[in-house]
C-alpha positions as CSV (number, residue, x, y, z in Angstrom):
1,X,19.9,-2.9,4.3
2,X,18.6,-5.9,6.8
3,X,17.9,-2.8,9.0
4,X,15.7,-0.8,6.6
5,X,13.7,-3.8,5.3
6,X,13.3,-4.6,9.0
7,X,12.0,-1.1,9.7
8,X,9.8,-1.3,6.8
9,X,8.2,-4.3,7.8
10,X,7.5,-2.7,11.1
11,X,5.8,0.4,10.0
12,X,3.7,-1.8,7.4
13,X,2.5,-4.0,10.0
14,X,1.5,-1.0,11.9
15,X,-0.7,0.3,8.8
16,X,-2.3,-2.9,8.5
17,X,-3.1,-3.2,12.1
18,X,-4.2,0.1,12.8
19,X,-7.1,0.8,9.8
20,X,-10.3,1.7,10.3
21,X,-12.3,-0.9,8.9
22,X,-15.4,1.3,8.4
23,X,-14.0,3.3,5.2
24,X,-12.5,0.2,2.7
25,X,-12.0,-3.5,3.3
26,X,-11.1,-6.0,0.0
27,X,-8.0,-8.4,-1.1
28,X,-4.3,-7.3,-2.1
29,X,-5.0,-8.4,-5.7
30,X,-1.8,-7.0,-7.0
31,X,1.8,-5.6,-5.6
32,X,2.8,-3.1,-8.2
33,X,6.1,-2.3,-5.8
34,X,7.2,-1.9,-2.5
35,X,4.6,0.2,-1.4
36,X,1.8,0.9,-3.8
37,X,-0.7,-2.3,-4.5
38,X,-4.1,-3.1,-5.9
39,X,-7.0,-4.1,-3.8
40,X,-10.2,-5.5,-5.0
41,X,-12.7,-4.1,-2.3
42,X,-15.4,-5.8,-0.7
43,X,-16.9,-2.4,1.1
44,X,-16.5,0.5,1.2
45,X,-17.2,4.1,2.2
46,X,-19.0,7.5,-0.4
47,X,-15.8,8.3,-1.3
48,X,-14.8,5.5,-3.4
49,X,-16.6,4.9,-6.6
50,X,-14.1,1.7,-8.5
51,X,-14.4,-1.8,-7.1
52,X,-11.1,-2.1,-7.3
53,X,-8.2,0.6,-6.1
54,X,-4.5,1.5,-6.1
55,X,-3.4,1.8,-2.7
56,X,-0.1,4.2,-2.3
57,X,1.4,4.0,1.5
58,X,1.4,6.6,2.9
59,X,4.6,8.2,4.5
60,X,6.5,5.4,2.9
61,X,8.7,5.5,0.0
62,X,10.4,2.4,-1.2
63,X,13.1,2.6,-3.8
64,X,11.6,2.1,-7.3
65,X,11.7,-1.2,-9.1
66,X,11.1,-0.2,-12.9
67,X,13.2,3.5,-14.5
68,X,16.7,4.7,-14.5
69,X,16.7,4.6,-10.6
70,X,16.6,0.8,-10.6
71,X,18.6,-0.7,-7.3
72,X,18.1,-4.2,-5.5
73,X,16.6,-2.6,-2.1
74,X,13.4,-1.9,-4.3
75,X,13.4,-5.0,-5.5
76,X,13.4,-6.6,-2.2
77,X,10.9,-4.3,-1.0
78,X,8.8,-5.0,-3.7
79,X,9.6,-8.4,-2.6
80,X,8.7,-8.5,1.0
81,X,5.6,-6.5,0.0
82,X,4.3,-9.3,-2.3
83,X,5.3,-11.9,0.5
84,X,2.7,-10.1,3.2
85,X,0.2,-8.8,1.2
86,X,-0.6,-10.7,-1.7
87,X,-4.0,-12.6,-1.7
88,X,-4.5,-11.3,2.3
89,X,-7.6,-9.0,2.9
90,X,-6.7,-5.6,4.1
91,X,-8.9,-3.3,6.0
92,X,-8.0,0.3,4.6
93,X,-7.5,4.2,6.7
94,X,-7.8,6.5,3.5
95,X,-6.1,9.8,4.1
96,X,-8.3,12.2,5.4
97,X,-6.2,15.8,4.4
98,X,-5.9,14.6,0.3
99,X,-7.2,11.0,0.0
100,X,-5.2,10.3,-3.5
101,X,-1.6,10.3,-4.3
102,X,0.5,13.6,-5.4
103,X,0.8,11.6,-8.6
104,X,-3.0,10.9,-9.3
105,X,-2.1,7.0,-9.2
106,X,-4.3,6.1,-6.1
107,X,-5.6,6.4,-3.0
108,X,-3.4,6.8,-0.1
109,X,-3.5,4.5,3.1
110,X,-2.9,7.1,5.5
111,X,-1.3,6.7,9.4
């Protein structure tokens, strides 16, 4: 588990360094769980319309927090998520091949 969370701390760190700032840029206004959160934008590009988004990670899936597939990795996700990100500005690299989610929940951050 210390080695996943580890991992996963990696790989965000690596999203968050590696945006392009030209396309979105705001604050981490909300952590919904370990990998999808809610950022109040400051700029951004055409393509984005709402002042304030729902970010999904791209190629990242964290073990759910809420449901009948409850377990204590996605609470610490969600945890370690909320510990980096909340209240920190964000510069944003939407994904270029579908820009939102399979699920129609938000825009995806892509690599």
């Amino acid at each position: 588990m210390k080695s996943f969370l580890l991992r996963f701390a990696l790989l965000l760190l690596i999203y968050v360094t590696a945006a392009s700032p030209d396309e979105a840029y705001g604050r981490v206004v909300k952590t919904v769980d370990g990998d999808i959160f809610d950022v109040l934008l400051q700029d951004h590009d055409s393509r984005i319309t709402e002042d304030k988004i729902r970010i999904r990670l791209a190629d990242i899936d964290c073990p759910e927090i809420h449901g009948p597939n409850v377990c204590k990795a996605g609470k610490r996700a969600a945890a370690h998520t909320r510990s980096w990100l909340l209240n920190n500005y964000v510069f944003l690299d939407l994904d270029d091949k579908t820009g939102k989610d399979p699920y129609g929940g938000g825009w995806l951050y892509a690599t």
